[in-house]
N, C-alpha and C positions, 0 to 999 in steps of 0.2 A: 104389293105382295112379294114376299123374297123369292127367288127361284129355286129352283134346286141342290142348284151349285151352291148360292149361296145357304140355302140351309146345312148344306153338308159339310160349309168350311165352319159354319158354327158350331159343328160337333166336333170336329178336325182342331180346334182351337181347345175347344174345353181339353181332348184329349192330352194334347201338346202341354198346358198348364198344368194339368194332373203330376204329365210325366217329367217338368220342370220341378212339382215338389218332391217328387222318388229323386231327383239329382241333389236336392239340398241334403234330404236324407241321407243320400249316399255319402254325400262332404262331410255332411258332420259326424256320421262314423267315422269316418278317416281322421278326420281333424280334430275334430274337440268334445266327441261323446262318452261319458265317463265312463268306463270298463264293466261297469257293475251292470250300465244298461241294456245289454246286450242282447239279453233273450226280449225283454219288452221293445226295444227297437224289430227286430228280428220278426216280434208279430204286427210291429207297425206297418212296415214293409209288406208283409205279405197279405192284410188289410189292404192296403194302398192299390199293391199288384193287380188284388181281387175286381177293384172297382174301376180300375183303367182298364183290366181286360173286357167286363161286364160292359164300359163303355165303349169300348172298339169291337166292338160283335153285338152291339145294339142292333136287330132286325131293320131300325128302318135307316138306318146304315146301309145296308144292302138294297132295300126299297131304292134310296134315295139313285145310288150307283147304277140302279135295273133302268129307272127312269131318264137317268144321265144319259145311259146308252142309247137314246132311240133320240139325242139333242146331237147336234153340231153346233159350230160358230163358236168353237172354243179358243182362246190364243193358246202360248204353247206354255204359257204358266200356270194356265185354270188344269190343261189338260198333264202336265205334269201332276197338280195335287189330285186328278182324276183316279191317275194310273198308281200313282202311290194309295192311295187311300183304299181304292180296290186290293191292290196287292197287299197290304197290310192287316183290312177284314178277312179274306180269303185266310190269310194265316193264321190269323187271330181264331177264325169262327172253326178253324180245325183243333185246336185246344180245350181238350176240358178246363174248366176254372179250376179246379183242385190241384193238377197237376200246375198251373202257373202259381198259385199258391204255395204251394208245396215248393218247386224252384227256389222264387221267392227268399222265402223263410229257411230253406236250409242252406240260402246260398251268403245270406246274413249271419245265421252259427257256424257257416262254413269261414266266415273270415276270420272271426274270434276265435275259434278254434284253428286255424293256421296262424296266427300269432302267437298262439302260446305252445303252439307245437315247435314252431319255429325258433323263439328265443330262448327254449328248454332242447332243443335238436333233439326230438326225439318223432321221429316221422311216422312211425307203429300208432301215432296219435292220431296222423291225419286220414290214415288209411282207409278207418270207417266210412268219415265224410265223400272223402274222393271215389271212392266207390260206389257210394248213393249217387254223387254226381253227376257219375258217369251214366251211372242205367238210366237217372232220369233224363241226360239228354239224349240218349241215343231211344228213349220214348216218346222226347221230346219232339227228335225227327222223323222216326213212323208219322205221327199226326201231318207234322207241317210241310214236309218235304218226301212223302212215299217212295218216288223213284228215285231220289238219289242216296247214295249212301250215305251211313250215318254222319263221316265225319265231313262229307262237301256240303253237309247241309247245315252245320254250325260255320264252316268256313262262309257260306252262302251270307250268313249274318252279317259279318264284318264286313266283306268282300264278294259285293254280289255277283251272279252270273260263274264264280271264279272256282277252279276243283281241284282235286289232286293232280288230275290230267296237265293241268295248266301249268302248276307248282312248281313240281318235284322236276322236269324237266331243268325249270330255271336255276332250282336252287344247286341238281348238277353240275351245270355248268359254272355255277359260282364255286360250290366245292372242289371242283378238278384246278381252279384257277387260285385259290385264293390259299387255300393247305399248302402249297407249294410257297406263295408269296410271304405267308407266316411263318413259314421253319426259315426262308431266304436273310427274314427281317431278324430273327431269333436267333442267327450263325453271322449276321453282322457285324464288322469288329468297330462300327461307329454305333454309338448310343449317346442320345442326344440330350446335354446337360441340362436336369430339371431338379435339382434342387433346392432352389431358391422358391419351388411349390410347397416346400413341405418345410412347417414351423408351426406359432404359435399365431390366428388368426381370428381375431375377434369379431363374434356371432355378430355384433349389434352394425361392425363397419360393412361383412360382409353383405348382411341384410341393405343396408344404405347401398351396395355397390351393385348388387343385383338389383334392385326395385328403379335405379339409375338409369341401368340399361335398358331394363324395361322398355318405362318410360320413354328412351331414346330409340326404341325399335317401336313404338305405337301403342304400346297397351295402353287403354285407356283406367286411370285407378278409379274414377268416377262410376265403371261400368263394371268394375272386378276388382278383387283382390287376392292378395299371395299371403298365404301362410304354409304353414310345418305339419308333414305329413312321415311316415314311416316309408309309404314309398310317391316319388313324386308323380304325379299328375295334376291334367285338367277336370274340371266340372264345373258344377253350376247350374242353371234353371235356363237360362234365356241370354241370346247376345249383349243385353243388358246387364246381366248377371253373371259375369267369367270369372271362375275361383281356381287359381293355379297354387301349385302345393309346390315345395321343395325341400332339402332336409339340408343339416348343418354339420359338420366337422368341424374343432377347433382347430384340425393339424393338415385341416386340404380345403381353400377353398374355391379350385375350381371347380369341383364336384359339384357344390352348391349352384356355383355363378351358371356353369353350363346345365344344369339341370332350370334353373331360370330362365334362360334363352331357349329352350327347349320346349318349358313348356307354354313359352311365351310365343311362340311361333302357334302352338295348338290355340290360343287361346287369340292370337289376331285372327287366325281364320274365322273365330267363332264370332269377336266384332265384328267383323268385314261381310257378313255377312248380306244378303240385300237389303234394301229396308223395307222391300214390300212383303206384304206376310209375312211376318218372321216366327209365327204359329203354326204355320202352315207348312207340309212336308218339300216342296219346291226350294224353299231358300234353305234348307237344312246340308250339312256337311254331304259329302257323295259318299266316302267309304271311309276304315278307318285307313287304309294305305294310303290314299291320298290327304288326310289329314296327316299322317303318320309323315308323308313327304313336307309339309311344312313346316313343322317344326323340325328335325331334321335339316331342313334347306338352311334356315339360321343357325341350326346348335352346329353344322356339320361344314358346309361352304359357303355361310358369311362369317361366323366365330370364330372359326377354325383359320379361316385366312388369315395371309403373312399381313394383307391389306387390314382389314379387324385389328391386328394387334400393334400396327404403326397408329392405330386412329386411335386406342384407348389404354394404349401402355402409360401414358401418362397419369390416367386417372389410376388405375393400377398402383402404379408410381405412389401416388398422392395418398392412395388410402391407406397400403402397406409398405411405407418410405424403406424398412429396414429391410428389407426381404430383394427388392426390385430398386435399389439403389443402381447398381452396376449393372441390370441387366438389358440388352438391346432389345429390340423386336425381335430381329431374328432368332435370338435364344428362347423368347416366348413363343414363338408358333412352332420350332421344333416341340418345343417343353412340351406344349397343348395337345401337339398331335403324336407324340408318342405311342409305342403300339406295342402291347405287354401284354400276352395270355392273362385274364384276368377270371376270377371264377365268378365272380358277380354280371349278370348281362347290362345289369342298366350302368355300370361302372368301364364296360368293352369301350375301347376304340374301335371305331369305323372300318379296322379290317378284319376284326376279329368278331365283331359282335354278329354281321351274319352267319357266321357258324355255332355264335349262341342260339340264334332261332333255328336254325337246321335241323338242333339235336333237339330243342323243342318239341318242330315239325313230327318228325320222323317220330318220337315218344308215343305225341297222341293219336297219330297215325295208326301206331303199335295199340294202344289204348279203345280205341274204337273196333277196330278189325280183331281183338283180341287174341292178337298176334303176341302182345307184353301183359304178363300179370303186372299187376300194379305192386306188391310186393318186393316185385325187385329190380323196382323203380332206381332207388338210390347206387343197387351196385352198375346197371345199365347206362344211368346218367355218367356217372365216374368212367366206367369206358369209353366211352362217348366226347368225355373230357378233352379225355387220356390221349385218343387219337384226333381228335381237331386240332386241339390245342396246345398237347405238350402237357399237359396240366391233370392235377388229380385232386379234386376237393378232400379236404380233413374231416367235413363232417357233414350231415346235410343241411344243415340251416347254411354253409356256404354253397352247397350244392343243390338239390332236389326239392327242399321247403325255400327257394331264397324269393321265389315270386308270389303274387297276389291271386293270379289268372286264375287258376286252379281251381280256388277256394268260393272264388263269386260264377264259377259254371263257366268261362270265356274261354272254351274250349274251341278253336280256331283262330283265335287271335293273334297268334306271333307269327305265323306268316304275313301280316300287314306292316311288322315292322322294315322289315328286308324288302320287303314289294315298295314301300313308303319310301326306301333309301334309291331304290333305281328309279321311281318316279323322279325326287329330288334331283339327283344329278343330271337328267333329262331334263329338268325345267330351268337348273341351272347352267347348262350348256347354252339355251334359247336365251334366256336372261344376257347371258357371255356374248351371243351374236347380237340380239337386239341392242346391248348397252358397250361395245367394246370398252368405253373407258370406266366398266363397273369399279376398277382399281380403286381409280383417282376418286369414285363417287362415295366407295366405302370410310376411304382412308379420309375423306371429308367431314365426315359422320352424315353426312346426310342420308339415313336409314329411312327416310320419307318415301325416296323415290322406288326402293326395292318392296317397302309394305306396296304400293298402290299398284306397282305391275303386277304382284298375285293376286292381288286384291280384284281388279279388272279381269286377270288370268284367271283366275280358276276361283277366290274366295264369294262374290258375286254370281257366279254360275249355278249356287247352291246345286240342285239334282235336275237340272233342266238335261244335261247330257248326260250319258251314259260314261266310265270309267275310259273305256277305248277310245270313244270320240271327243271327250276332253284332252287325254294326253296325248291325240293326234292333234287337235284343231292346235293346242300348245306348241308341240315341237317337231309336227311334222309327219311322227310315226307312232307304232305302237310301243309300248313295254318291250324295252331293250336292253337287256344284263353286261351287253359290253361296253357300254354308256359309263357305267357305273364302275366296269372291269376297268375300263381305260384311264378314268379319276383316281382309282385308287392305283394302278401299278403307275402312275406317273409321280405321283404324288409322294407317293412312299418309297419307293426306290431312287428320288431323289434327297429326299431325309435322308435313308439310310446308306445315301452314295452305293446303292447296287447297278447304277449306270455302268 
């Protein structure tokens, strides 16, 4: 006769496949859903919504959890999907269906309708939606999260335990450091020659040159696939099932190539994951910052390295002869890491692009606490620009309509990416001491040895620790911004000979 436990990993399972097909669904809007199907996708999804939430607030869901309580002799993997699965009904059973419904479904016309808001710049469009969005999540967190405020309890989603209180502190201290670092980089009388990036670069070689490296960083293609997206990410259903997106330029394609690495870093975490349960909430990713740190850790300090571009300038070389005939390595990792106010975030370098999520932050911050009408969203974001960056967007499809987040309710979300980046360079510091000759091992290609130390580090850990106690047990300490401060003023003041 099954126990408990394991009655309740049975329903834990079902759940988990449910919400592996809402992930297909999700890819193939992105990816290859014909435009016309939009409203009938849209009530697919909120059908689907309906009957995972009906099954995660199943009564004897909570029976079974009431009964768990009064067992011990748990290891700490049963006892992880204990705590998760509790934590999960608790939230769930606070939910009306209608309202998850509702979400849902308008968070599906909410995409389609930021596309065509977006590629017509006309944001007066999107204005209706985002504002339904808003009140439903800030309804959304009366139910599920009472004491805390509205917007720490959407951040709560991505980044649990995690608040404003936590935040705004760090991203201070990155803004006092890094505003200065960017106008330093921007009055530099060296600019580092990247030319030989920009020409004529064909779709079908880049595709062959990305899916290469893939490949040569661990993806496995038997277990996932890459295709073309409007904006790139990961998805998918199951470790088995990893579908990474990317987009093409004819006239850039390291855009593409590091948008590959990028999200090919997201998408080994999701391989790597353990192989015990992998239904089950325990082996599943911890937060999106710390996924956010993995890919990241490749697209940012393994790619990005002088070591990376001595190990595959060649192939480079080989696939675009005409372009990368005369150019060294050291000309590519300047080229690569160049640092240019840019109005697109997923287009930022590394020292810029955390003041893209800043002014993010700080918007829906404004958005919640309604401190900012939503109205006048596009002239605020332009100030905001103005003063991080140096920079003033021309229209809002380069400015205020240019992200996805909005549209699907991921209101707390881009604070993971900046938290994802001081992770990475903390994990990459521990990597640096545990491997001193990581140089020699990159410039090798042997990309084997760095997938299997995250892999053991943190991708195998699924949610057994908590966020603090992983990136202490890792490197030592907690969440450290001058970790992060310190990679980049070295880094980049030596590019731009500001020594």
């Amino acid at each position: 006769m099954p126990t408990n436990y394991q009655k309740l990993t049975l329903k834990l399972e079902e759940i988990s496949r449910l919400g592996g097909i809402m992930g297909i669904l999700h890819w193939d809007q992105e990816v290859i859903m014909p435009s016309g199907a939009a409203e009938s996708r849209a009530k697919q999804m909120g059908a689907l919504a309906g009957i995972i939430h009906e099954k995660s607030t199943d009564p004897e869901i909570g029976s079974l959890l009431e009964k768990i309580s009064q067992e011990n002799s748990f290891n700490s993997f049963e006892e992880c999907n204990i705590n998760e699965a509790r934590r999960q009904y608790e939230l769930e059973t606070k939910l009306p269906k209608n309202l998850v419904m509702e979400l849902a479904e308008l968070s599906s016309k909410g995409h389609q309708i930021w596309v065509k808001a977006r590629s017509e710049n006309r944001f007066s469009d999107f204005v209706p939606v985002l504002t339904q969005l808003i009140e439903l999540k800030k309804r959304w967190a009366e139910y599920v999260f009472p004491k805390l405020k509205a917007y720490d309890a959407n951040i709560d989603i991505y980044e649990r335990g995690t608040t404003m209180s936590d935040i705004t502190p760090v991203f201070e201290t990155l803004k006092k450091e890094l505003i200065p670092l960017i106008r330093d980089i921007q009055l530099s009388d060296y600019n580092p020659e990247s030319s030989f990036l920009k020409g004529k670069f064909s779709v079908a070689k880049q595709e062959e040159l990305g899916r290469r490296i893939s490949e040569e960083m661990g993806f496995a293609f038997n277990c996932g696939r890459m295709d073309v997206s409007v904006h790139p990410f990961c998805g998918g259903s199951h470790p088995t099932d990893v579908r990474i997106t990317t987009r093409y330029r004819n006239d850039n394609f390291i855009e593409s190539l590091y948008a590959v690495i990028h999200e090919t870093g997201h998408g080994l975490y999701e391989q790597g994951r353990m192989k015990e349960g992998r239904d089950l909430p325990a082996s599943e990713a911890l937060t999106m910052g710390i996924h956010e740190s993995q890919s990241l850790f490749w697209e940012r300090m393994i790619a990005q390295s002088l070591a990376f571009c001595n190990s595959y300038l060649p192939l480079i070389k080989e696939t675009f002869p005409k372009n990368f005939r005369d150019v060294s390595a050291e000309q590519l990792y300047e080229a690569v890491n160049t640092s240019e106010a840019s109005y697109i975030r997923v287009e930022a370098d590394e020292v810029t692009y955390p003041m893209h999520v800043i002014l993010r932050y700080e918007i829906e911050k404004g958005l919640f606490d309604d401190s900012i009408e939503i109205n006048s969203l596009p002239e605020l974001w332009n100030s905001k620009m103005k003063e991080y960056l140096g920079i003033e967007p021309p229209n809002d499809t380069l400015g205020v309509l240019q992200d996805t987040h909005w549209s699907g309710a991921a209101f707390g979300y881009f604070p993971s990416y900046t938290l994802g980046a001081i992770y990475a360079s903390q994990f990459y510091q521990t990597l640096l001491a545990d491997k001193p000759q990581l140089e020699k091992i990159i410039e090798s290609g042997n990309l084997a040895i760095i997938r299997e130390w995250l892999k053991q580090k943190i991708h195998k850990k699924g949610r057994l620790l908590s966020v603090p106690d992983l990136v202490k047990e890792v490197t030592g300490e907690g969440l450290n911004p001058t970790v992060f401060l310190k990679y980049l003023k070295q880094k980049y003041r030596k590019i731009y000979r500001l020594n």
